[in-house]
C-alpha positions, 0 to 999 in steps of 0.5 A, spaced: 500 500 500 502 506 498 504 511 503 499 517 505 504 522 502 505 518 496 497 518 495 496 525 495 501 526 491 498 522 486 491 524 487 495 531 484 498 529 479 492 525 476 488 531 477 492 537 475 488 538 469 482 539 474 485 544 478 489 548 472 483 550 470 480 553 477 486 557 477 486 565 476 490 568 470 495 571 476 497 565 478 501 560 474 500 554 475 507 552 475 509 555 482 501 554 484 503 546 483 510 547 487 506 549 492 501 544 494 506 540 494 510 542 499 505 541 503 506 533 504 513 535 507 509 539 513 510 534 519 503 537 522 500 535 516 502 528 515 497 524 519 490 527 515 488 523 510 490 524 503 484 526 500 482 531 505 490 534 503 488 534 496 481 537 498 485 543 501 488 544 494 483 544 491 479 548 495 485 553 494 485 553 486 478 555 487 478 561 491 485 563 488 489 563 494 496 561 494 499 555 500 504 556 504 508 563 502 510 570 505 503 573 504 500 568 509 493 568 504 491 561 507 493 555 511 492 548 511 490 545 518 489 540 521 483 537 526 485 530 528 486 526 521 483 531 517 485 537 513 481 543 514 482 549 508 482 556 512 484 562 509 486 568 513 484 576 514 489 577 510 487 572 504 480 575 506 482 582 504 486 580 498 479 577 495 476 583 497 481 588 493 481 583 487 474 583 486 474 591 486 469 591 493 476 595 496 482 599 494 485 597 501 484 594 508 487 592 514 485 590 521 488 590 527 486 589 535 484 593 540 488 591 547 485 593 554 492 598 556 490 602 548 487 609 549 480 608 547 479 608 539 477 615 537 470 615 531 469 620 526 461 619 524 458 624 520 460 626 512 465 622 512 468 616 517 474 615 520 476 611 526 483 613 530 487 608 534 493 611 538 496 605 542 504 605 544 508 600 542 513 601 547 509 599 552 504 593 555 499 593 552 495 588 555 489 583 553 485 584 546 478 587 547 477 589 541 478 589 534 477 594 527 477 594 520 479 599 515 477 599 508 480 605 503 474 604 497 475 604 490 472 611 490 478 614 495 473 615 501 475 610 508 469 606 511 471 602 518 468 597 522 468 596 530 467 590 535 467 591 542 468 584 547 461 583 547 462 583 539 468 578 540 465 574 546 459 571 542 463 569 536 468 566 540 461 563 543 459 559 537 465 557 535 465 553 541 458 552 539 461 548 533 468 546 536 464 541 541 466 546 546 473 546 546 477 551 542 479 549 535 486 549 533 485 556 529 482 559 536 487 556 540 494 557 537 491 564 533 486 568 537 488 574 534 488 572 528 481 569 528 479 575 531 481 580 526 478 575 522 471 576 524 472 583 524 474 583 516 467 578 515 462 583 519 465 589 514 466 586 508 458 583 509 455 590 509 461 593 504 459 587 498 452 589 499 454 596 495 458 592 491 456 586 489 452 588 481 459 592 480 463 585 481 467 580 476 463 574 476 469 570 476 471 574 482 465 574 485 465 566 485 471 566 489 470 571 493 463 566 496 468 561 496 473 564 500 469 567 505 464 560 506 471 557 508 471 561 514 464 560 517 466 554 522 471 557 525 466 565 524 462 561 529 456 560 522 454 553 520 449 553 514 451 556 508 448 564 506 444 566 501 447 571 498 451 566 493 452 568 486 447 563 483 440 562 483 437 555 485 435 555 478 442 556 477 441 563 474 446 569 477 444 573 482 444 580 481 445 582 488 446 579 494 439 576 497 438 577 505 438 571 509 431 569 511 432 564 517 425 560 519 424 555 526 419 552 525 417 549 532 414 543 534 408 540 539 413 540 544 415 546 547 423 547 550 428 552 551 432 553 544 437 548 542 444 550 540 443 550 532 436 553 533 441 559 537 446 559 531 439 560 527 437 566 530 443 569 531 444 568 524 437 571 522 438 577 527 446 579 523 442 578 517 437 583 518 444 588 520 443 587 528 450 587 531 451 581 537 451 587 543 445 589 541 441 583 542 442 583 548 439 589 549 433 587 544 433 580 549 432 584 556 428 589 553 422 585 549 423 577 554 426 580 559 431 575 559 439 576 557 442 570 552 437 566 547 438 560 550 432 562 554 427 562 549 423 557 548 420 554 541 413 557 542 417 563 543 420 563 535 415 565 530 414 572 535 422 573 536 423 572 529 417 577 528 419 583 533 427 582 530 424 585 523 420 590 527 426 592 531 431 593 525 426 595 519 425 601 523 
């Protein structure tokens, strides 16, 4: 029986028209193939399957992003046995740039010795951000993007520790209650990510009839990638294809429907992402749940609402964000 490396190596090399063809035209697919396999010689990688490697690669020729570089664009890692394809906030900002939703952007945290973030809002947006670095600046509670558009003018996103307390929260919702190796090994990283993926929601919405449909294929792809570890489990609605396989001019809103049973009982941890995906969808933000929760149930956190309580929840969300 052949070696697990010598197998994924075969599974490239019987399938490289196959990726060939996913790639973009700035990315060649000499050093693209030269990349992938390198992956085989990472000794944290060797005990995945094969096939999830291979799946990673290929998953990398479909977003376009490179393995394996200086840019940092995407990392292959693994959970137990299998591989796991992750682009990173970098990656994520490339997409977004070459898809023409931005000209430039970045990210970064906001740690608890920062002095406090400084916001412009009015005729136009600015966030300034002053820490010292030559000092401790203690643990992150907080994390912002900042995003030059194509026309010039900035735009930028905030969120607070409450913002990255409830991501954090439904990542370990998914991981089983315990950290996966991205939250674990490279929390600031994920943080920041979960900032980009906030930012680039609202953003992609203006932008979205302007885009190549290639790159707005990969931009989906990319950003799909992240959802697990983002905390989201069900893929959007807002992929560039219709169910009848159409293109979709804009993004479509999430619309997202519990249907309770006879039983009643508190909201299991799905029905919980669910809500909280419904109320996200509609432009609320996750420290504003909370508040919406205490002032029409009385009640701080969605796991104590019942079933019986869904259709009416549902309802006051749309009422409370559509105002």
């Amino acid at each position: 029986m052949a070696e697990p490396q010598n197998q994924f190596l075969a599974l490239i090399d019987s399938r490289a028209d196959e990726i060939r063809a996913l790639l973009p035209k700035y990315l060649t697919s000499e050093r693209f193939f030269v990349l992938a396999r390198q992956v085989e010689k990472n000794p944290t990688l060797r005990a995945c399957t094969p096939q999830s490697l291979f799946d990673c690669v290929l998953q990398a020729a479909q977003c376009g992003l490179e393995i394996g570089t200086v840019d940092q664009h995407a990392f292959i890692i693994p959970y137990g046995k299998e591989a796991q394809f992750q682009p990173s906030y970098r990656g994520m900002i490339f997409r977004l740039v070459q898809a023409g939703v931005v000209g430039s952007m970045y990210a970064d945290i906001v740690c608890e010795n920062d002095p406090p973030p400084e916001i412009i809002s009015g005729t136009r947006r600015e966030l300034i951000h002053r820490p010292d670095p030559f000092k401790p600046r203690g643990k992150t509670i907080g994390t912002y993007s900042v995003a030059t558009m194509p026309n010039g003018l900035t735009d930028f996103e905030l969120m607070g520790p409450d913002d990255i307390a409830a991501v954090e929260k439904a990542a370990l919702r998914i991981s089983g209650g315990k950290p996966s190796p991205a939250w674990s090994q490279f929390r600031n990283e994920m943080i920041k990510k979960s900032v980009i993926r906030r930012h680039a929601k609202r953003l992609q919405g203006d932008r979205r009839g302007l885009m190549n449909d290639d790159e707005a294929t990969r931009l989906d792809l990319t950003f799909a990638a992240t959802r697990k570890d983002a905390g989201e489990i069900e893929p959007p609605d807002d992929l560039p294809n219709a169910t009848d396989g159409t293109p979709a001019p804009t993004p479509r809103r999430v619309k997202a429907e519990i249907v309770p049973p006879k039983e009643d009982r508190l909201l299991s941890d799905q029905e919980q992402n669910d809500a909280y995906d419904a109320w996200t969808a509609l432009g609320g933000k996750a420290t504003g749940l909370k508040k919406f929760l205490q002032e029409h149930y009385q009640r701080g956190d969605l796991a104590e609402i019942k079933l019986s309580e869904v259709d009416g929840l549902m309802q006051a969300m749309q009422t409370e964000l559509s105002a």
